[in-house]
C-alpha positions as CSV (number, residue, x, y, z in Angstrom):
1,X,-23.6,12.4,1.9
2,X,-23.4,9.5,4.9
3,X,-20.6,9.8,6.9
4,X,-19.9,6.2,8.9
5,X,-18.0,5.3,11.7
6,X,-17.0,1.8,12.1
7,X,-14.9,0.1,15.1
8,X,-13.4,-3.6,14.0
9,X,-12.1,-5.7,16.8
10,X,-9.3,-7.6,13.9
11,X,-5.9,-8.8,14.2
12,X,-2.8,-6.0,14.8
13,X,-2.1,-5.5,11.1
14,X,-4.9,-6.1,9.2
15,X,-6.2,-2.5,8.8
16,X,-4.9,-2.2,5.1
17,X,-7.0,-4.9,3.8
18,X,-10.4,-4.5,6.1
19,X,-10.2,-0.7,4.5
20,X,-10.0,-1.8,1.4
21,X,-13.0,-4.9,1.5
22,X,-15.6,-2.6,3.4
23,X,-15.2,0.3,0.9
24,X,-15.5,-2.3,-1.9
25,X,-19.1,-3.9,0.2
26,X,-20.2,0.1,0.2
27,X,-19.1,0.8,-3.1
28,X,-23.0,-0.6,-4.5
29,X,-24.7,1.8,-2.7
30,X,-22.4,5.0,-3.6
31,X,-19.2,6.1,-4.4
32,X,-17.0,5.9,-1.8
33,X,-14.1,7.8,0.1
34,X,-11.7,6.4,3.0
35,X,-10.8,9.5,4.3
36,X,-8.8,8.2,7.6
37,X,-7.8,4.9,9.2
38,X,-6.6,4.4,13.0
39,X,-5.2,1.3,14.0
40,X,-4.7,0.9,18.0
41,X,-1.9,-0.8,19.3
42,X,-2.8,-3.9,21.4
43,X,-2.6,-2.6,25.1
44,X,-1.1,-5.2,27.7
45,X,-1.0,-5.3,31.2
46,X,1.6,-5.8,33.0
47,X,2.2,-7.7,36.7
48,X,4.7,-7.3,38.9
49,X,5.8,-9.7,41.4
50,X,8.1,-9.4,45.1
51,X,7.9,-5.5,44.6
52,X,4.9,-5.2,46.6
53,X,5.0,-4.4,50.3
54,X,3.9,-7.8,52.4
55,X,0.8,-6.7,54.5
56,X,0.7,-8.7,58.0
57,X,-1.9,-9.1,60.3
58,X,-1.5,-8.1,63.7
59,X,-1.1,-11.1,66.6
60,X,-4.3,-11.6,68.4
């Protein structure tokens, strides 16, 4: 038995579908079992503004 790991950069949502056409493309070489999916939540960052301490220069 092969046991494949695959990483897809795809739209939030579309996990349900990419499962299902990439066991169909493997499905001529073998039978064929999803045994888990993980779908990772887009991850954001996030700026703050006027929270910051103003650094000055010293007077020369």
């Amino acid at each position: 038995m092969l046991v494949i790991t695959i990483q897809v950069d795809a739209p939030h949502g579309s996990a349900q579908g990419l499962k299902e056409r990439i066991a169909m493309d493997l499905e001529r070489y073998g039978r064929v079992k999803v045994t888990s999916i993980e779908e990772e939540a887009p991850v954001y960052r996030q700026m703050e503004f006027g929270d910051a301490p103003i650094q000055r220069r010293g007077n020369r």
